[in-house]
C-alpha positions as CSV (number, residue, x, y, z in Angstrom):
1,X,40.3,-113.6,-175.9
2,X,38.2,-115.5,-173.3
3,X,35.0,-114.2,-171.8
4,X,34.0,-115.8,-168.5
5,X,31.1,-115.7,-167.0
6,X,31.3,-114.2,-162.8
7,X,28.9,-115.2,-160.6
8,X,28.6,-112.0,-158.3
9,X,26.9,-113.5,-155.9
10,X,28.4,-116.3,-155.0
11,X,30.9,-115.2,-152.4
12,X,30.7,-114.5,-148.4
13,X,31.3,-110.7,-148.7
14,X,29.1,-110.6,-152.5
15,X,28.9,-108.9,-154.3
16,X,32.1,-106.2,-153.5
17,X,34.9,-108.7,-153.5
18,X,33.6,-110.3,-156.7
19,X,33.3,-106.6,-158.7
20,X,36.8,-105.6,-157.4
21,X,37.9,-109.0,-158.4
22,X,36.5,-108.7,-161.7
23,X,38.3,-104.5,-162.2
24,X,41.7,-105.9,-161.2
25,X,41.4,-109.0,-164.1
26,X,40.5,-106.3,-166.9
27,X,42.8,-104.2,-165.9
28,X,45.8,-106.8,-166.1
29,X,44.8,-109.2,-169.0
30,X,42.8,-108.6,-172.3
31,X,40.1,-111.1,-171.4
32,X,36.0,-109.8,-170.7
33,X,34.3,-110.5,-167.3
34,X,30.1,-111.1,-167.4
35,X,29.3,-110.0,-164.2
36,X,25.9,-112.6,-163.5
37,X,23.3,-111.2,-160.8
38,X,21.6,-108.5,-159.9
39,X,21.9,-106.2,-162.5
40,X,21.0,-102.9,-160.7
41,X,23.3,-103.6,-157.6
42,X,26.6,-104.3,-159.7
43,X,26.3,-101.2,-162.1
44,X,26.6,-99.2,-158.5
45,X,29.8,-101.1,-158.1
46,X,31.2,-101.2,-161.3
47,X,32.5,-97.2,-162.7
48,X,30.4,-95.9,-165.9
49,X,32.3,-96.7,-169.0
50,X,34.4,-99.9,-167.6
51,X,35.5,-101.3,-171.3
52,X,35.5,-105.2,-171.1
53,X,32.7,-105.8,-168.3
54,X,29.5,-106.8,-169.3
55,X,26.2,-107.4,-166.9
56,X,23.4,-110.7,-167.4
57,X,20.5,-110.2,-164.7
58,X,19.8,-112.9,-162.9
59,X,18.3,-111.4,-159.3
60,X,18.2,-114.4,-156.9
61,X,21.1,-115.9,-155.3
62,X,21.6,-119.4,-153.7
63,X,22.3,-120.2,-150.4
64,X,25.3,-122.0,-149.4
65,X,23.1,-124.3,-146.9
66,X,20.6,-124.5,-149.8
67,X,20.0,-128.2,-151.3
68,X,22.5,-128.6,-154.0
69,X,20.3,-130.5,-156.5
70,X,17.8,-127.7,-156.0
71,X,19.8,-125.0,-158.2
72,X,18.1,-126.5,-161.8
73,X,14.9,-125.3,-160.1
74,X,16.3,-121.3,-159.4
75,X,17.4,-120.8,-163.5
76,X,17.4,-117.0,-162.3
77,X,19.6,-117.3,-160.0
78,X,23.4,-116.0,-160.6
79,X,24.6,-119.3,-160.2
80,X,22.4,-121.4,-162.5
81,X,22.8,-118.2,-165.2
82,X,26.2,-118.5,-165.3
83,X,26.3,-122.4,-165.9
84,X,23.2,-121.1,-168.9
85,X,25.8,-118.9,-170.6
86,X,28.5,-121.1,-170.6
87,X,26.4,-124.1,-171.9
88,X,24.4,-121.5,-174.7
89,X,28.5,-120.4,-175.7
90,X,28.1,-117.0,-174.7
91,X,30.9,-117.5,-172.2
92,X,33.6,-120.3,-172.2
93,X,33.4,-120.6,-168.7
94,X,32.3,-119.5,-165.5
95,X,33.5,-118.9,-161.9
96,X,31.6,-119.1,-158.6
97,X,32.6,-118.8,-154.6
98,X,29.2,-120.1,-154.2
99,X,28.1,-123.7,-153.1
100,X,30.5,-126.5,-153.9
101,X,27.3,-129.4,-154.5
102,X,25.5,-126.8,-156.7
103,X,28.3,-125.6,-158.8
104,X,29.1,-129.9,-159.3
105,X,25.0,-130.1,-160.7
106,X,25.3,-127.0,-162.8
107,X,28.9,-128.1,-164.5
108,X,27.4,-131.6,-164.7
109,X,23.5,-131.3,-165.7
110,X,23.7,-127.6,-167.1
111,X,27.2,-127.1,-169.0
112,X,27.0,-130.8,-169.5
113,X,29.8,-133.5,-169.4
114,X,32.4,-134.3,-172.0
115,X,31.2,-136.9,-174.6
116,X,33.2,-140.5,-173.1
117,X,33.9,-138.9,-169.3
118,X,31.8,-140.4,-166.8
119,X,32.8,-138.9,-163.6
120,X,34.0,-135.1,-163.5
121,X,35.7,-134.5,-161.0
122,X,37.6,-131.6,-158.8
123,X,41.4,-130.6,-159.4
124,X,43.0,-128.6,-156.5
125,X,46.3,-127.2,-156.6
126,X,48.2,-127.9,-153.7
127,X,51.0,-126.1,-152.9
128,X,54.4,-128.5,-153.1
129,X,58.2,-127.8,-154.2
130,X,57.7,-128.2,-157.6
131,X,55.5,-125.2,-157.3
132,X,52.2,-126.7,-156.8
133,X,51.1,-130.1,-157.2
134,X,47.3,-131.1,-159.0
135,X,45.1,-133.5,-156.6
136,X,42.1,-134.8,-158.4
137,X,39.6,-135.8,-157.6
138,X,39.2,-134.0,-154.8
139,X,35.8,-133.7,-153.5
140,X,33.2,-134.4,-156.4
141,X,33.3,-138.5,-156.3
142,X,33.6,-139.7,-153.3
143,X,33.5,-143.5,-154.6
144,X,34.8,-144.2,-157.8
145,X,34.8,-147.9,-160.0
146,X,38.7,-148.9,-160.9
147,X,37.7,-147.6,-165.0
148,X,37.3,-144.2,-163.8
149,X,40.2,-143.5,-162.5
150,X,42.0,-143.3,-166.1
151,X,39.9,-140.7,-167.0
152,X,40.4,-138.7,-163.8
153,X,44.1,-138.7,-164.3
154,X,43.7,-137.8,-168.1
155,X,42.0,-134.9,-166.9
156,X,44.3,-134.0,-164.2
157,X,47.5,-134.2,-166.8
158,X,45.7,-131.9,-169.3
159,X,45.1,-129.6,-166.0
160,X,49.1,-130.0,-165.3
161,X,49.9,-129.1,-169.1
162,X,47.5,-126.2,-169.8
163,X,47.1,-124.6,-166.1
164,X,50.6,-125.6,-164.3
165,X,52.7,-125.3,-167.5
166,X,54.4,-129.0,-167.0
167,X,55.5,-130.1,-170.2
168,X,55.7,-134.0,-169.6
169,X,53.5,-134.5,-166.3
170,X,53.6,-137.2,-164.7
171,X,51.1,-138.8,-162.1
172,X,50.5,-141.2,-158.9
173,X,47.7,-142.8,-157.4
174,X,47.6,-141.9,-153.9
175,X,47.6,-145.1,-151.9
176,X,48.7,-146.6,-148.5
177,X,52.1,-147.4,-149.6
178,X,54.2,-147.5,-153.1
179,X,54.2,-150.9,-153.6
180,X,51.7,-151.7,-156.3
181,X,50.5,-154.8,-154.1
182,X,49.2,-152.3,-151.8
183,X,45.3,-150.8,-151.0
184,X,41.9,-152.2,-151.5
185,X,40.9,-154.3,-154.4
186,X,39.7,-150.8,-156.4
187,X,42.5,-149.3,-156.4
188,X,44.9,-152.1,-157.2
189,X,43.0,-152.6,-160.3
190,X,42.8,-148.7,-160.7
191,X,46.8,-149.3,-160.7
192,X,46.6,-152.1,-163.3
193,X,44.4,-149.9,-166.1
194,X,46.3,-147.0,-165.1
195,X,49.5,-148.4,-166.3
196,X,48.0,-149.8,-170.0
197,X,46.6,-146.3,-170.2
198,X,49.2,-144.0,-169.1
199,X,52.1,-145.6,-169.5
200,X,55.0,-143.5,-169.1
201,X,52.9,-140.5,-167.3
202,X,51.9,-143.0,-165.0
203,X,54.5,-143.2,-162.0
204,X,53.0,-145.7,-159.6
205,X,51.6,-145.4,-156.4
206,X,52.3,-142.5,-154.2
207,X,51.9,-141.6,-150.7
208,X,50.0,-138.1,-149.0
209,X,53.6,-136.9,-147.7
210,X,54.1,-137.5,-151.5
211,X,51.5,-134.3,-152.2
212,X,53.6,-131.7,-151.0
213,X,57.5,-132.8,-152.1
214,X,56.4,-132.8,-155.7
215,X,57.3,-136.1,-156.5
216,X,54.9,-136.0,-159.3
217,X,53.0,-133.6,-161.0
218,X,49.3,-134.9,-160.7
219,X,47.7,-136.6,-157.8
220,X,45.0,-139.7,-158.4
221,X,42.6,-140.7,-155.5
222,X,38.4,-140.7,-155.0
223,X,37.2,-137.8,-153.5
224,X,36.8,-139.3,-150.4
225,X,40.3,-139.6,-149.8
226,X,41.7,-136.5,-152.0
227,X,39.0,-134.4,-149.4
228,X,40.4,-135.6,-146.2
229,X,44.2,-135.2,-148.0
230,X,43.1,-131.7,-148.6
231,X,41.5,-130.6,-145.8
232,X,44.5,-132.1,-143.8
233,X,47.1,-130.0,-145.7
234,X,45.1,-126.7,-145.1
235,X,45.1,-128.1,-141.1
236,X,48.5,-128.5,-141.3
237,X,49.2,-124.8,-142.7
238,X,47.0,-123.4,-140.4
239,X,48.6,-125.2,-137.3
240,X,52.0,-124.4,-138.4
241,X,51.3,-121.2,-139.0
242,X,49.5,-120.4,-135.8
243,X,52.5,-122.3,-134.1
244,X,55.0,-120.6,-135.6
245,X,53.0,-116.5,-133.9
246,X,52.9,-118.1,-130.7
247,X,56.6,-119.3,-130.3
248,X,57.4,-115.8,-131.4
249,X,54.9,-114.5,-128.8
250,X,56.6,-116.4,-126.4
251,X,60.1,-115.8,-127.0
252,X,62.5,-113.2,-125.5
253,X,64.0,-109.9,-127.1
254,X,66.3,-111.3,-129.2
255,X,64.5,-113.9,-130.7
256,X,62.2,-111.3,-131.2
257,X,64.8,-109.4,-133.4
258,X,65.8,-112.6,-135.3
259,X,62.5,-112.9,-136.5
260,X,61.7,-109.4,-137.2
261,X,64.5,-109.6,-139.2
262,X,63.5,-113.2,-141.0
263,X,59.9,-111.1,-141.6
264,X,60.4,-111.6,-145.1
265,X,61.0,-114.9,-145.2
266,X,58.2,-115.9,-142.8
267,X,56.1,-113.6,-145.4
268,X,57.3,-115.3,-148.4
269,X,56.7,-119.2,-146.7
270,X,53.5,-117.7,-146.2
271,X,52.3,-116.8,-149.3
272,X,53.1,-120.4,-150.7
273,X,50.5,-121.7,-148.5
274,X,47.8,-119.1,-149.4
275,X,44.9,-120.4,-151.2
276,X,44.3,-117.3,-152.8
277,X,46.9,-117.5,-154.8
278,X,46.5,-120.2,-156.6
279,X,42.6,-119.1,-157.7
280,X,40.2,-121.9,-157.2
281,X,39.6,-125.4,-158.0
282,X,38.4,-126.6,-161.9
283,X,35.8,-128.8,-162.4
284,X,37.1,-131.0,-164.8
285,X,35.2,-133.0,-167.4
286,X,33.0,-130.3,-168.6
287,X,31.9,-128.7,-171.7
288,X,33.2,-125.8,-170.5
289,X,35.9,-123.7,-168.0
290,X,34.4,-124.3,-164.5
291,X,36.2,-122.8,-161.6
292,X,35.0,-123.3,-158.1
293,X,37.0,-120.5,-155.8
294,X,36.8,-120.4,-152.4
295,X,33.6,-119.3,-150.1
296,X,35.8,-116.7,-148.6
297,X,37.4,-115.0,-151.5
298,X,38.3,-111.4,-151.5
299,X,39.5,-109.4,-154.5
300,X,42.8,-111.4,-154.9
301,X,41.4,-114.4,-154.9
302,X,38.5,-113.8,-157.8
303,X,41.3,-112.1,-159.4
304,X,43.3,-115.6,-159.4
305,X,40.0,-117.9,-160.0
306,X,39.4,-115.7,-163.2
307,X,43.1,-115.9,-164.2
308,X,43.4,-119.5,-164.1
309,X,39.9,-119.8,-165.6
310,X,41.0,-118.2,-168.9
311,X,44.1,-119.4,-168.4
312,X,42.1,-123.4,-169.4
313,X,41.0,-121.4,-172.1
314,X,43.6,-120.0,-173.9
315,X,45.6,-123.3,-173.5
316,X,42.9,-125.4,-174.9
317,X,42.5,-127.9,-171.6
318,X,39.4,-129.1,-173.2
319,X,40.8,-129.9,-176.6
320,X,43.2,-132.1,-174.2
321,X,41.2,-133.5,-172.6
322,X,39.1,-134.9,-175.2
323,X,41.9,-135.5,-176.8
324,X,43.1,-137.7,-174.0
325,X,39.8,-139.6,-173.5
């Protein structure tokens, strides 16, 4: 069974939504939960007796406007600790809401990177018909050299395999058009080592409507790009969904009807878009399971983060990615 390592602190509404999150993940899997922060404040929050939870003190907690780089400077922080566990093996990973830049420096300097990977990098799951679709990187590199993006997509098909359950994945390079003449001088040489490395995971280049219709499994880009693709998507969710009240609003009695009665299908679309469903983003490249969830997690969504979290475990994504490297 996995053991994952919680920072409690990490979160907007810390550390409530992080405890609850933690009760509802022992209570449906097998797997144990180190709560990591203030020690006294969590046992008020976590009933006497809970088989499966265990605490690791670390009082401070950092900031989300705080200096990335600074968090090798707060080791007793809830953050830093967590990295500390995983990189010492008393957890085989750990999952924070907290600071994107600080979670990147503990996975990278504190966990350490995999021997052979020189960039890890950030795999988001984005919903798409296929039932979600991996886009990596997505935020941790935001240039990358034309060797490195091999490795990414290495990582992002072990991510498809052991996370997403695809049996043969298959991935693109995001790009300005299909055509493998297309894009900057990077990225058509990215295309060229991609081929000799991949081969017949490798499907070409793809396009950002490409993300969502689950044309392939895995997504390639920099961060730079794979950022802007994602924050555009969650735009795009938010203004549909915003659209979609106010034509309601708007509309007269029985249109109000028809979509009282389509309730459960507007529920449903819904959910596919929620972010907390789909747990967090993994830091990929790692000696270890790093899950960064979102700033505004509640229950559900720490729920999710740990799931997927020990999910990588069980299903061995780091014997696969090595493996791939």
């Amino acid at each position: 069974m996995a053991r994952i390592a919680l920072d409690a602190f990490g979160s907007d509404n810390a550390p409530y939504e992080e405890t609850e999150g933690a009760l509802l993940f022992i209570k449906k899997t097998k797997h144990t939960v180190i709560l990591v922060g203030d020690e006294e404040k969590l046992k008020k929050l976590v009933p006497a007796g809970t088989e499966r939870i265990e605490f690791f003190h670390a009082p401070k907690r950092f900031g989300m406007s705080q200096k990335p780089t600074d968090i090798l400077k707060m080791k007793d922080s809830s953050l830093a600790a967590s990295a500390q566990l995983v990189k010492e093996g008393q957890a085989d990973g750990f999952v924070s809401a907290g600071n994107t830049g600080a979670i990147l420096v503990c996975g990278t300097f504190i966990v350490g990177r995999i021997k052979g990977v020189e960039r890890p990098a950030i795999a988001t799951t984005i919903p798409s018909i296929l039932g979600g679709t991996v886009l990596i990187d997505s935020g941790a590199n935001a240039t990358l050299k034309p060797q490195n993006y091999p490795q990414i997509a290495v990582m992002g098909l072990a991510y498809a395999k052991s996370v997403l359950g695809r049996k043969e994945p298959k991935c693109g390079l995001l790009n300005v058009g299909t055509e493998k003449e297309k894009g900057n001088d990077t990225v058509k040489e990215a295309y060229v080592l991609m081929r000799e490395k991949l081969g017949e995971s490798f499907a070409g280049n793809v396009e950002g409507r490409d993300i969502c219709m689950g044309n392939v499994d895995v997504v390639v880009s920099d961060g730079f790009s794979g950022n802007i693709a994602l924050k555009t998507l969650e735009g795009v969710g938010a203004f549909f969904s915003k659209s979609l009240k106010d034509a309601v609003k708007r509309s007269n009695f029985f249109q109000k009807l028809g979509a009282l009665m389509m309730k459960g299908t507007f529920d449903s679309f819904k959910e596919s878009f929620d972010y907390r469903k789909y747990g967090g983003a993994f830091l990929l490249g790692v000696r270890g399971t790093v899950v960064k969830a979102h700033g505004s997690s509640d229950k559900l969504a720490i729920y999710n983060a740990l799931r997927v979290a020990a999910q990588g475990v069980e299903n061995r994504i780091l014997d696969r990615i090595n493996e791939g490297i």
